[in-house]
PDB file of the backbone (N, CA, C, O) and the ligand in Angstrom, with CONECT records:
HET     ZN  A 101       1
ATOM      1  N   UNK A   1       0.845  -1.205   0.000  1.00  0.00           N
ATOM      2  CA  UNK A   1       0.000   0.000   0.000  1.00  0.00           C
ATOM      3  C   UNK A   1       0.878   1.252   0.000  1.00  0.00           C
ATOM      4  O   UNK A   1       0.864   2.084  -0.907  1.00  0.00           O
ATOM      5  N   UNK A   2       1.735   1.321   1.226  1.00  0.00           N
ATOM      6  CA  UNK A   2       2.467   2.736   1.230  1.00  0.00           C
ATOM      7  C   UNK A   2       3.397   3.013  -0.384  1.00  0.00           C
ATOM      8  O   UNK A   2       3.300   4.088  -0.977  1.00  0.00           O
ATOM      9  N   UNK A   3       4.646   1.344  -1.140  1.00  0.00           N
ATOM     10  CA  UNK A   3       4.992   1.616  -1.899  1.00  0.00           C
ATOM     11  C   UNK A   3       4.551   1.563  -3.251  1.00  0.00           C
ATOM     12  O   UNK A   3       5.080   1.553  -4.363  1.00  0.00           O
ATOM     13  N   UNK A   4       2.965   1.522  -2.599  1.00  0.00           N
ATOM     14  CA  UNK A   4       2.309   1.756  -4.166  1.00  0.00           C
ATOM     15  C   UNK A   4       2.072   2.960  -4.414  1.00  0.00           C
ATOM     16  O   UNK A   4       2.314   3.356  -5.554  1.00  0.00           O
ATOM     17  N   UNK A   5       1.478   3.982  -3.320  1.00  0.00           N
ATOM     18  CA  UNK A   5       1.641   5.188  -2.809  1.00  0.00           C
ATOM     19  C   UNK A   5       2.592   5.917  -3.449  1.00  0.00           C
ATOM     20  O   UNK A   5       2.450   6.908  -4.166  1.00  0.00           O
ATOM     21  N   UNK A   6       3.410   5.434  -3.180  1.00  0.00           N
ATOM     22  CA  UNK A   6       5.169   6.010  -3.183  1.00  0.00           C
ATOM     23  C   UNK A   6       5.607   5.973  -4.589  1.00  0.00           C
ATOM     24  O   UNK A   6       6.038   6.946  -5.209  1.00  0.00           O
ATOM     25  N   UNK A   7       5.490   4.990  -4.964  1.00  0.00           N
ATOM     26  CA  UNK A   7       5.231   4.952  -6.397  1.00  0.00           C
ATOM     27  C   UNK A   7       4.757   5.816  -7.251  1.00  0.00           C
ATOM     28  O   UNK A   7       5.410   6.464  -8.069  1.00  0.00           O
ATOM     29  N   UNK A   8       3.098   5.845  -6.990  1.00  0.00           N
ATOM     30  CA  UNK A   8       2.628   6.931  -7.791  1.00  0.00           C
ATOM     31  C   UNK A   8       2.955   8.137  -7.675  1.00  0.00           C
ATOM     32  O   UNK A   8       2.592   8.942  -8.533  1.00  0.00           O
ATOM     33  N   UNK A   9       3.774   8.559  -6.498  1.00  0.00           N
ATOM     34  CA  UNK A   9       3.797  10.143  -6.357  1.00  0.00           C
ATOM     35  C   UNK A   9       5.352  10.456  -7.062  1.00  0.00           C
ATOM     36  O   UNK A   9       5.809  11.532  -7.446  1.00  0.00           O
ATOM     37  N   UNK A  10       5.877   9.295  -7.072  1.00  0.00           N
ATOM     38  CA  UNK A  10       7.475   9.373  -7.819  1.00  0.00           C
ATOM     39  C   UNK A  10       7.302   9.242  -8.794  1.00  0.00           C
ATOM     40  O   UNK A  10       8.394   9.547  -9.275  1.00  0.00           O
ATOM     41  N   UNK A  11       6.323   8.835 -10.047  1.00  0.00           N
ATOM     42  CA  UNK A  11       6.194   8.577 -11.122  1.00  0.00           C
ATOM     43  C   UNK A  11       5.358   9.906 -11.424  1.00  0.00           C
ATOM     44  O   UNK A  11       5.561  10.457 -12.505  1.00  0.00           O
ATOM     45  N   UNK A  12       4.414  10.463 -10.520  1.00  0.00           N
ATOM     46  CA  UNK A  12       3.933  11.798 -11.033  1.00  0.00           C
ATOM     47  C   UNK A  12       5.031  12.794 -10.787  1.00  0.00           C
ATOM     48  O   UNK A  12       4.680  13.818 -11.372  1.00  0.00           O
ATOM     49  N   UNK A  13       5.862  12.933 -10.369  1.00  0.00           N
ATOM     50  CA  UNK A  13       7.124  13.982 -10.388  1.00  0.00           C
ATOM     51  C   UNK A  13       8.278  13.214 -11.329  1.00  0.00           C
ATOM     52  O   UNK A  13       9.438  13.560 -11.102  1.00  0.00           O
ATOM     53  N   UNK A  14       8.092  12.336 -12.229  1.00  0.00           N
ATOM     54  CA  UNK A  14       8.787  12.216 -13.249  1.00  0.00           C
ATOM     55  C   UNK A  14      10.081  11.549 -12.624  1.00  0.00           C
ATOM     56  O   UNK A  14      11.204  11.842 -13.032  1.00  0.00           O
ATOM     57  N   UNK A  15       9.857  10.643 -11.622  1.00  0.00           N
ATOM     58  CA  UNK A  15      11.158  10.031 -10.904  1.00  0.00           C
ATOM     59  C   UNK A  15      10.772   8.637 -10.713  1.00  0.00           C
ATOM     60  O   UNK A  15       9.553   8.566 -10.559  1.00  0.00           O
ATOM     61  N   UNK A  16      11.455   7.300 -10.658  1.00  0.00           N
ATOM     62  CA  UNK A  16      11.569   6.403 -10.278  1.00  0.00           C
ATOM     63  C   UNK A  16      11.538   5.759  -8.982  1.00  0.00           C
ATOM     64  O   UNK A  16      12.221   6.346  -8.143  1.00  0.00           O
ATOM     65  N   UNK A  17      10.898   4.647  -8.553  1.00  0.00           N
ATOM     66  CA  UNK A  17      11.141   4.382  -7.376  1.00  0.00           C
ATOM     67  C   UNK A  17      11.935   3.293  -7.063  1.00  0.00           C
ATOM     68  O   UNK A  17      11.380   2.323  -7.577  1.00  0.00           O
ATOM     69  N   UNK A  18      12.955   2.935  -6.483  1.00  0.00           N
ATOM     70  CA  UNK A  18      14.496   1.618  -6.341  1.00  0.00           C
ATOM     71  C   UNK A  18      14.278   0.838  -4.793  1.00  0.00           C
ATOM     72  O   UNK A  18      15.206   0.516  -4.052  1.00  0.00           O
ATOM     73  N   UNK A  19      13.046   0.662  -4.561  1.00  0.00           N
ATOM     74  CA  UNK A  19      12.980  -0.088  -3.269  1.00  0.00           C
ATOM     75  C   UNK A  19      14.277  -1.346  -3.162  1.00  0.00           C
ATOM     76  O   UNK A  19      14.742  -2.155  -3.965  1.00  0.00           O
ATOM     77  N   UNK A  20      14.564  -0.978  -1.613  1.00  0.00           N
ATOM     78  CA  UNK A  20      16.114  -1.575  -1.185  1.00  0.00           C
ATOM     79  C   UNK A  20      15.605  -1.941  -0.019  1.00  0.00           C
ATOM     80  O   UNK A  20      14.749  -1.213   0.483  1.00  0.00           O
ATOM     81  N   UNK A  21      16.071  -3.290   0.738  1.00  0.00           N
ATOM     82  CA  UNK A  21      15.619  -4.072   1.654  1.00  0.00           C
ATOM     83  C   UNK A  21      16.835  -3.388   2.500  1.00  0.00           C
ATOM     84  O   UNK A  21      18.010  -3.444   2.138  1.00  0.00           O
ATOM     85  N   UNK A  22      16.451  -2.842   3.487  1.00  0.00           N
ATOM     86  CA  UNK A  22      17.192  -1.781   4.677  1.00  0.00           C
ATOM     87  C   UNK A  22      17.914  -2.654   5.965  1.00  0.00           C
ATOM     88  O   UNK A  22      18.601  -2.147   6.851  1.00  0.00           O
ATOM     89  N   UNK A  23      17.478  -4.505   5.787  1.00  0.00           N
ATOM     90  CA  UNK A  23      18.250  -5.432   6.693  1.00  0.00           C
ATOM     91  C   UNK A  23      20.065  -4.987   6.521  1.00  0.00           C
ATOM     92  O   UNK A  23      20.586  -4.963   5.406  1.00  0.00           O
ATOM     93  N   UNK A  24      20.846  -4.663   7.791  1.00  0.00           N
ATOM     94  CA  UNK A  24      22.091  -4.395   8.280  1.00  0.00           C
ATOM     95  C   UNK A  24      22.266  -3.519   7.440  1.00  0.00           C
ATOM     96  O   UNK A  24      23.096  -3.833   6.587  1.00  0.00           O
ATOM     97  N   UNK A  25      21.940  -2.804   7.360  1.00  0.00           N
ATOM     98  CA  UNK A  25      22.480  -1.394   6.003  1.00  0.00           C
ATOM     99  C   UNK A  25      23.473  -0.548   6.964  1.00  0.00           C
ATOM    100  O   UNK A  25      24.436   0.117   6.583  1.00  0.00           O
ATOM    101  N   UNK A  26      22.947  -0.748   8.522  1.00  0.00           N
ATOM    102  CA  UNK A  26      24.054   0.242   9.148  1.00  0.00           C
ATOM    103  C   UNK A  26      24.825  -0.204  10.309  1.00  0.00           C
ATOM    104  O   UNK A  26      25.356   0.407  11.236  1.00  0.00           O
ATOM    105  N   UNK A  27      24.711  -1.817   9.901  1.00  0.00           N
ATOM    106  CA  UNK A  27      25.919  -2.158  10.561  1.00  0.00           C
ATOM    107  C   UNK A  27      26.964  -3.051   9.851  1.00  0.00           C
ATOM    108  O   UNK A  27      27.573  -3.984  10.374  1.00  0.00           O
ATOM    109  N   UNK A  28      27.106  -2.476   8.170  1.00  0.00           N
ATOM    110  CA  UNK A  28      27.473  -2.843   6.694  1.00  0.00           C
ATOM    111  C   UNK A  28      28.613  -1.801   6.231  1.00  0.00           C
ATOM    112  O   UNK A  28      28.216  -0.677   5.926  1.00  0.00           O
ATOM    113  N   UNK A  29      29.456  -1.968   6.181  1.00  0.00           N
ATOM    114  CA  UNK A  29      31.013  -1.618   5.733  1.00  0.00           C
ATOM    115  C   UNK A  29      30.731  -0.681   4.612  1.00  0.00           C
ATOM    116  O   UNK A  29      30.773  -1.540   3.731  1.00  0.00           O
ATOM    117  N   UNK A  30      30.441   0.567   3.876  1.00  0.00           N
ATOM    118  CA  UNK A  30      29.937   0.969   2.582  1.00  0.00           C
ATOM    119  C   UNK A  30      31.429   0.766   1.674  1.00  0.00           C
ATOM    120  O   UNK A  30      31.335   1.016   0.472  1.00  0.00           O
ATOM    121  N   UNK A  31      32.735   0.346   2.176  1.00  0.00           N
ATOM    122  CA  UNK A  31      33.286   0.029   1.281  1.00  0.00           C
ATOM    123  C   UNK A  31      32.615  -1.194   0.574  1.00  0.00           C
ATOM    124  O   UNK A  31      32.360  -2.237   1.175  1.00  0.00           O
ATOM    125  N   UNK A  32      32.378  -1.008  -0.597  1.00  0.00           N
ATOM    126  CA  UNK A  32      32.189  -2.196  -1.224  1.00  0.00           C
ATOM    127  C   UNK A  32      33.211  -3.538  -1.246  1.00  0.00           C
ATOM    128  O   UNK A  32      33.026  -4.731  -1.008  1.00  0.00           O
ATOM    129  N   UNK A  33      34.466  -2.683  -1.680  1.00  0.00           N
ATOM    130  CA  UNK A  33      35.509  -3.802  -1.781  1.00  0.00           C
ATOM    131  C   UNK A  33      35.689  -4.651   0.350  1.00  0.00           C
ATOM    132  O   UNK A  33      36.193  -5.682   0.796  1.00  0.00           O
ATOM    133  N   UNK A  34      35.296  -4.013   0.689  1.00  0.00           N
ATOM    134  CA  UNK A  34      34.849  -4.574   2.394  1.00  0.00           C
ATOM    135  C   UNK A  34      33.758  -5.685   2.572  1.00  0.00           C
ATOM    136  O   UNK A  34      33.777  -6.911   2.462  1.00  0.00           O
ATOM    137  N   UNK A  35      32.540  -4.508   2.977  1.00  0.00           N
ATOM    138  CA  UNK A  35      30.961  -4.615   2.726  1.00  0.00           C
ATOM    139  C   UNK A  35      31.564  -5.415   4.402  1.00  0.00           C
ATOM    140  O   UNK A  35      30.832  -6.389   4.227  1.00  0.00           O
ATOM    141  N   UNK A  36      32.045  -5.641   5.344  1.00  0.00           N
ATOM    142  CA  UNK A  36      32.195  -6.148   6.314  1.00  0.00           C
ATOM    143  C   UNK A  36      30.642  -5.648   7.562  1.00  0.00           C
ATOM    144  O   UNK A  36      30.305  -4.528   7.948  1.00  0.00           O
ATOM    145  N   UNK A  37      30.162  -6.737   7.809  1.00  0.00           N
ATOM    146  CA  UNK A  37      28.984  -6.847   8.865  1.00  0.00           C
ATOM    147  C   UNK A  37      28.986  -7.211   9.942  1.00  0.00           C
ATOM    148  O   UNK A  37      29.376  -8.342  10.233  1.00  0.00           O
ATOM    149  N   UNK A  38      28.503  -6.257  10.915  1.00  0.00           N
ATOM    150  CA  UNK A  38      28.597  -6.590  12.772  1.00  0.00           C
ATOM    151  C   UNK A  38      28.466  -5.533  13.726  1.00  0.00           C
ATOM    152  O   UNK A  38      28.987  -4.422  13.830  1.00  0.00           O
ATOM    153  N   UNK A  39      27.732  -6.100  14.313  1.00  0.00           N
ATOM    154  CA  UNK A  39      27.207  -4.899  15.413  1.00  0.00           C
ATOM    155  C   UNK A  39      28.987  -4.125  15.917  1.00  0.00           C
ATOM    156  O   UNK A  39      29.280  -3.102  16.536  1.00  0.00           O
ATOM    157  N   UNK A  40      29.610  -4.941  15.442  1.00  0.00           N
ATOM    158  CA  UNK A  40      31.379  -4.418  16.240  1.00  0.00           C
ATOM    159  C   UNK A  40      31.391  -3.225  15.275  1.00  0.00           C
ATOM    160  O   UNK A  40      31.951  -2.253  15.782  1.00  0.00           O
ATOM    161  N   UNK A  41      30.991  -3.042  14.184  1.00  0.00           N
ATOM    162  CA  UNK A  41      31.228  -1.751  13.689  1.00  0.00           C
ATOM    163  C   UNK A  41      30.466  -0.395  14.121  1.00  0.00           C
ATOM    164  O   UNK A  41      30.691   0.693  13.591  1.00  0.00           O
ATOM    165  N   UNK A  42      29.668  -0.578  15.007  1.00  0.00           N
ATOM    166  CA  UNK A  42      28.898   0.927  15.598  1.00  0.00           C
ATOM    167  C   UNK A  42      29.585   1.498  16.745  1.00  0.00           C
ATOM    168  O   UNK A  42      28.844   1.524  17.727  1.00  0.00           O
ATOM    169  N   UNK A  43      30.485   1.858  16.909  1.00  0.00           N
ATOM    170  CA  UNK A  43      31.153   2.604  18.172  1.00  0.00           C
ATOM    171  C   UNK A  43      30.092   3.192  18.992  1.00  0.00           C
ATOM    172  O   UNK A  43      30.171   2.766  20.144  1.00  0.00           O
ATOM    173  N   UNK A  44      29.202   3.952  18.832  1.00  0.00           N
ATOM    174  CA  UNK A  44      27.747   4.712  18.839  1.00  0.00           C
ATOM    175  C   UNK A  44      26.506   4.798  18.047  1.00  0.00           C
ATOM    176  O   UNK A  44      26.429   3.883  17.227  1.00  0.00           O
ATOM    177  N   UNK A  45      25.554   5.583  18.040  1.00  0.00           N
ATOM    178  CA  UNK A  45      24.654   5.658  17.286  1.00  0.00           C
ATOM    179  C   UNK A  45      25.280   6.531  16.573  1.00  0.00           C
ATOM    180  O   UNK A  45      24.632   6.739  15.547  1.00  0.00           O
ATOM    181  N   UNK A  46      25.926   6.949  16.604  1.00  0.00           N
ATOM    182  CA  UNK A  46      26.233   8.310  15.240  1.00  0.00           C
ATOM    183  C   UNK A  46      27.137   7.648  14.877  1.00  0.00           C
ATOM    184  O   UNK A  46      26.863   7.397  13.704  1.00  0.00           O
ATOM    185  N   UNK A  47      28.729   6.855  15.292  1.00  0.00           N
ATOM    186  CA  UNK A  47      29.822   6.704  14.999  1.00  0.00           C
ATOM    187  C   UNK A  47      29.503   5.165  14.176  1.00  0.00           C
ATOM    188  O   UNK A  47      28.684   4.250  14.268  1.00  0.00           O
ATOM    189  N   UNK A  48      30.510   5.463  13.464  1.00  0.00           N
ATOM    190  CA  UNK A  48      30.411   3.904  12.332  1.00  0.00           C
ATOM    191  C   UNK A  48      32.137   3.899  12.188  1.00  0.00           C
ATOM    192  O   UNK A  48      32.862   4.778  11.722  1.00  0.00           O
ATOM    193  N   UNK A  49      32.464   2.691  12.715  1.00  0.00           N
ATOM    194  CA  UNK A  49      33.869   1.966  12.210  1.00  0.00           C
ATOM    195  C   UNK A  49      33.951   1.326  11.579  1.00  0.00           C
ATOM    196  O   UNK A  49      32.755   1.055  11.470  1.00  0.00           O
ATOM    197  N   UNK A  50      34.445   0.673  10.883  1.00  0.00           N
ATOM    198  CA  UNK A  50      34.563  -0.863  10.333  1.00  0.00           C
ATOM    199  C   UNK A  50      35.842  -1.672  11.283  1.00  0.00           C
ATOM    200  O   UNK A  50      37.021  -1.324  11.342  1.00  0.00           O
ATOM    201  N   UNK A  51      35.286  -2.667  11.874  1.00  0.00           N
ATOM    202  CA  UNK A  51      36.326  -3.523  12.517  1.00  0.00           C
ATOM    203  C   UNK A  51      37.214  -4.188  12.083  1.00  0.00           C
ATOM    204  O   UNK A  51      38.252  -4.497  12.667  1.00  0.00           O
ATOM    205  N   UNK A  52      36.679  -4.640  10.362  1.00  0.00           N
ATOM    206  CA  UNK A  52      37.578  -4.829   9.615  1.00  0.00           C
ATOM    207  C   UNK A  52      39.082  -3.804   8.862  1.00  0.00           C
ATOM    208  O   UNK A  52      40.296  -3.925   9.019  1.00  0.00           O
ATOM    209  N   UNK A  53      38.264  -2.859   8.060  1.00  0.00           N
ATOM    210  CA  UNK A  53      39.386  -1.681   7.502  1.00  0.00           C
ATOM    211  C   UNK A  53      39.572  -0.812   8.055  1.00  0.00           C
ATOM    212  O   UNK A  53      40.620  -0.178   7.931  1.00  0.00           O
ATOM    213  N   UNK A  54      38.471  -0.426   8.985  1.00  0.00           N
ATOM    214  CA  UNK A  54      38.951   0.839   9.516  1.00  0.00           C
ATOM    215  C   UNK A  54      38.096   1.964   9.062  1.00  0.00           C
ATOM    216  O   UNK A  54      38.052   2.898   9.863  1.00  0.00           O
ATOM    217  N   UNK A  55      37.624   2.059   8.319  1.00  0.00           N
ATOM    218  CA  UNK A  55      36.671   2.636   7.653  1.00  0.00           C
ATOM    219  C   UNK A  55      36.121   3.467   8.656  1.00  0.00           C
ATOM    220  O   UNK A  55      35.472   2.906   9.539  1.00  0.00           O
ATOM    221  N   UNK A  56      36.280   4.949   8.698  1.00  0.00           N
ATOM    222  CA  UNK A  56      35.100   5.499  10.163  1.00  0.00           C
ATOM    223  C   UNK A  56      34.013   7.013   8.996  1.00  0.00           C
ATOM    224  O   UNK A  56      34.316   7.702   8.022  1.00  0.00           O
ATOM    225  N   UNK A  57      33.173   6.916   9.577  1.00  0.00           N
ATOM    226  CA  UNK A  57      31.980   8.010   9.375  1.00  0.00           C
ATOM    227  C   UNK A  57      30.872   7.682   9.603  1.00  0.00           C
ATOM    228  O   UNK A  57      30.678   6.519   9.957  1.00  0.00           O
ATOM    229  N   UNK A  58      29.568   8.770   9.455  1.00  0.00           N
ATOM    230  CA  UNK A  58      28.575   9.171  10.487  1.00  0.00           C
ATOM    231  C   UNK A  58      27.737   7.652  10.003  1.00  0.00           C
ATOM    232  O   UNK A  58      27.440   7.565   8.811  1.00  0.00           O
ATOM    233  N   UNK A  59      27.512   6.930  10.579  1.00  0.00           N
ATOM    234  CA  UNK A  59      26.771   5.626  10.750  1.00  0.00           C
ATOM    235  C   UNK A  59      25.318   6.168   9.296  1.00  0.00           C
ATOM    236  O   UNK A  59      25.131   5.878   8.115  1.00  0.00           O
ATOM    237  N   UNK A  60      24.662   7.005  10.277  1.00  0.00           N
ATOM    238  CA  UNK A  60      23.285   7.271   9.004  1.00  0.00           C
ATOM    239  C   UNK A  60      23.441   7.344   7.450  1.00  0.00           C
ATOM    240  O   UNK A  60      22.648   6.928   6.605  1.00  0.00           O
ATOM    241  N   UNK A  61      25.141   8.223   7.186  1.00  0.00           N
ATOM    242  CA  UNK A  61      25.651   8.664   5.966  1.00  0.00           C
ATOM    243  C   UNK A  61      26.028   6.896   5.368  1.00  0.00           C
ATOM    244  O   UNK A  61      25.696   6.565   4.229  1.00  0.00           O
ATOM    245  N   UNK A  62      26.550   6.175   6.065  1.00  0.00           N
ATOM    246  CA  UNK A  62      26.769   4.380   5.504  1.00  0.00           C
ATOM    247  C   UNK A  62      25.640   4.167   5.452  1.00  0.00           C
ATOM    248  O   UNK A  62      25.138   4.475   4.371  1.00  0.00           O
ATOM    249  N   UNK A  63      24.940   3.729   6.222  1.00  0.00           N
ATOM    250  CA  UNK A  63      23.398   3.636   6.164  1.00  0.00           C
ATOM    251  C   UNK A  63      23.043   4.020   4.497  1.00  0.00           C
ATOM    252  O   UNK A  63      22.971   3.338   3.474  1.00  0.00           O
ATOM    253  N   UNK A  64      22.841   5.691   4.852  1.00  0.00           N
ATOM    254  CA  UNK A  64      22.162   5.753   3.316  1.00  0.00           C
ATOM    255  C   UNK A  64      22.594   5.155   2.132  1.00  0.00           C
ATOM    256  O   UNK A  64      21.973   4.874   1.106  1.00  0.00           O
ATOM    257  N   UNK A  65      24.189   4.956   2.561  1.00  0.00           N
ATOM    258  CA  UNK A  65      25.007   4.644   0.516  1.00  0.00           C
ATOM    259  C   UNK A  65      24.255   3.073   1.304  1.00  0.00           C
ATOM    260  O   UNK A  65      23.077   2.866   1.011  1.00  0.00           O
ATOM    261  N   UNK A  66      24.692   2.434   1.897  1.00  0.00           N
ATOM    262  CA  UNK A  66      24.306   0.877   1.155  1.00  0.00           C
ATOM    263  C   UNK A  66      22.639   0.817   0.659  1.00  0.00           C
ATOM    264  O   UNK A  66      22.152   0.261  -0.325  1.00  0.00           O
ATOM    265  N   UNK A  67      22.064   1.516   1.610  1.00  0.00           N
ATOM    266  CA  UNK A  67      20.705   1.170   1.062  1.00  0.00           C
ATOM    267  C   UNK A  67      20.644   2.040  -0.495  1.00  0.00           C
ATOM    268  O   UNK A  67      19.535   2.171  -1.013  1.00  0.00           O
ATOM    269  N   UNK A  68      21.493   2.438  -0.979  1.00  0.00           N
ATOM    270  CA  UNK A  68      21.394   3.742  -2.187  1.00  0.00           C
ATOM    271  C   UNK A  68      22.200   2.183  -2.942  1.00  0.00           C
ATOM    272  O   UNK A  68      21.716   1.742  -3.984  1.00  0.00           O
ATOM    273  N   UNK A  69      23.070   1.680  -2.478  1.00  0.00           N
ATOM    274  CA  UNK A  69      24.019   0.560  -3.557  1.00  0.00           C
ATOM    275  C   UNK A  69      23.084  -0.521  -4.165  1.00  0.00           C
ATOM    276  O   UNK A  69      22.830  -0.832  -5.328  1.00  0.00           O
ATOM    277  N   UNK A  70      22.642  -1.008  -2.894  1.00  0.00           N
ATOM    278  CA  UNK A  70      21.514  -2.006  -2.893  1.00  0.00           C
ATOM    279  C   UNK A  70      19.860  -1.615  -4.099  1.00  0.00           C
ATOM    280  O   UNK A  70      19.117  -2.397  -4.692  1.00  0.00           O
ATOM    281  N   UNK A  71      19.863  -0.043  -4.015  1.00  0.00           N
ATOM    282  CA  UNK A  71      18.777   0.280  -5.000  1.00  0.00           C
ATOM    283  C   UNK A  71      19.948   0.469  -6.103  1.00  0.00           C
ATOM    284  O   UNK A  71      19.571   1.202  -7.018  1.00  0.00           O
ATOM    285  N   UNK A  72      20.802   0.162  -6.197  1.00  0.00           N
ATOM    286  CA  UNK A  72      21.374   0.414  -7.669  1.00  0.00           C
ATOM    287  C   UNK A  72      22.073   1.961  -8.269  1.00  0.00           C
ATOM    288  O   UNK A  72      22.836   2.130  -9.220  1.00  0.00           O
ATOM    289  N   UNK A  73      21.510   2.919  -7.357  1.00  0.00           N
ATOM    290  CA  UNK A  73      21.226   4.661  -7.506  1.00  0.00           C
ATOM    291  C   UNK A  73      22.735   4.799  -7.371  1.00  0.00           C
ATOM    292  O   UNK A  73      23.161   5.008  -8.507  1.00  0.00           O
ATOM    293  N   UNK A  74      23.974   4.772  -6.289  1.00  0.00           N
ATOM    294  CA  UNK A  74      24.608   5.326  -6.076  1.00  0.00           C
ATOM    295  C   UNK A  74      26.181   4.638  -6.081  1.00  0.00           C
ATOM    296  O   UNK A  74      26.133   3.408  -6.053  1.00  0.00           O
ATOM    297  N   UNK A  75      27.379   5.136  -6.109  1.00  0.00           N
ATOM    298  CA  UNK A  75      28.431   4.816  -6.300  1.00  0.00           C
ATOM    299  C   UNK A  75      28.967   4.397  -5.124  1.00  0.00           C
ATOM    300  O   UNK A  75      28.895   5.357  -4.357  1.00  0.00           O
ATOM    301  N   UNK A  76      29.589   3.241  -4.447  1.00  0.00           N
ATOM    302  CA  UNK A  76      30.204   3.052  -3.574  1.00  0.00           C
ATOM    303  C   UNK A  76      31.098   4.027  -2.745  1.00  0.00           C
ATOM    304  O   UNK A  76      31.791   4.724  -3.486  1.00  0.00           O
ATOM    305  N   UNK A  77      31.279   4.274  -1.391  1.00  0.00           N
ATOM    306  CA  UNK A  77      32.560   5.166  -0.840  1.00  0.00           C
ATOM    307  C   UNK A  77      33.829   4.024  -0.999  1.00  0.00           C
ATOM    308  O   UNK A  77      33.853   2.866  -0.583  1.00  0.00           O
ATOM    309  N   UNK A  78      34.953   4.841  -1.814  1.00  0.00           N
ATOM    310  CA  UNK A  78      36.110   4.470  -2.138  1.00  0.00           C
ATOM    311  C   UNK A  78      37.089   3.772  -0.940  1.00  0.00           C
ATOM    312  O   UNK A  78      38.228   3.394  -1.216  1.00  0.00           O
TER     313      UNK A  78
HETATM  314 ZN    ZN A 101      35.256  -2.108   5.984  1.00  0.00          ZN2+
END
């Protein structure tokens, strides 16, 4: 219902809709060449590490790219 909703209002503003399944998106490495998963990577709610590389920034900002990778929309962080 809602992403049928969602749908129509993205298709009446001339945009697409890329539904992305949001399971571990932010406790998911946005290096791609990583993609490493585990609650060990949240230092905090804001802070995001990777336990693997090392990888650090704002948890929500990883969040958004994987769920943005996963819809296909956006370029991996390098
Ligand atoms: Zn990583």
């Amino acid at each position: 219902m809602f992403l049928g909703i969602l749908e129509y209002r993205a298709e009446s503003a001339g945009r697409g809709l890329a539904p992305a399944a949001p399971r571990d998106t932010s406790r998911t490495c946005p290096r791609q060449a990583c993609g490493h998963t585990g609650a060990d990577n949240r230092i905090t709610r804001e802070e995001f590490r990777c336990a693997r590389c090392g990888y650090a920034g704002h948890a929500d900002r990883g969040g958004a790219v994987n769920a943005g990778i996963r819809a296909g929309l956006v370029l991996p962080v390098a």
